[in-house]
C-alpha positions in Angstrom: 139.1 177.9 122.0 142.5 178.3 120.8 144.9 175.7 120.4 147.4 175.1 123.1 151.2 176.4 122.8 154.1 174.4 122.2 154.4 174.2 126.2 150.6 173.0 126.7 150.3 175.2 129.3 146.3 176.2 130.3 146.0 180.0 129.1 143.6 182.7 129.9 140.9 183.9 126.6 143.0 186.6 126.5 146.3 184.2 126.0 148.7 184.6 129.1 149.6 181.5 131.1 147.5 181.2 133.7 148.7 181.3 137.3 148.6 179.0 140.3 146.1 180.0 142.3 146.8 181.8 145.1 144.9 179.4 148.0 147.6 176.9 147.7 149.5 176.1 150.4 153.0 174.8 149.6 153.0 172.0 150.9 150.4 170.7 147.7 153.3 171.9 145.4 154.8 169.2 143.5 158.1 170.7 144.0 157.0 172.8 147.7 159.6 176.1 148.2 162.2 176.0 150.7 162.3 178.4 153.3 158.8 178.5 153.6 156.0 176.7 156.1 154.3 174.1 154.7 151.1 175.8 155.5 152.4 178.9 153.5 150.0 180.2 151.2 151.6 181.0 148.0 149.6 184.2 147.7 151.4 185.1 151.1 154.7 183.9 149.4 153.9 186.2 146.2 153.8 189.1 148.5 156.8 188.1 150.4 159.3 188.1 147.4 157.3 190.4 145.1 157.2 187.5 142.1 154.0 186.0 140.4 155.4 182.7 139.3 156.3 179.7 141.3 159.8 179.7 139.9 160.3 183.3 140.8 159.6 182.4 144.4 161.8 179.5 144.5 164.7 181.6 143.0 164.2 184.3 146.0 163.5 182.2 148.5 167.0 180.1 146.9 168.7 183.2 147.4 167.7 184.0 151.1 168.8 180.5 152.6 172.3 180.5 154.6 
């Protein structure tokens, strides 16, 4: 196995950081994402602002809040 990055984030053999799973609901989050339920799925939040990471949600969902 190869040795961790400098961020220590868990990669994939192939090398790319691997993402939260998709069954999560948000409100398991350590940080969950405004403007959406607690029972949200973030595979349904993926779909709903077109981003893969968690911080790409939050960023969207940020910018759709009055």
């Amino acid at each position: 196995m190869k040795e961790p990055g400098l961020d220590g984030r868990h990669r994939d053999k192939d090398g790319t950081i691997e993402l939260k799973k998709g069954n999560a609901l948000n409100k398991n989050l350590s940080h969950p994402v405004k403007g959406f339920s607690p029972l949200a799925k973030v595979e349904t939040m993926r779909k709903k602002t077109g981003q893969k990471s968690i911080a790409g949600i939050r960023k969207i969902a940020a910018r759709k809040r009055p």
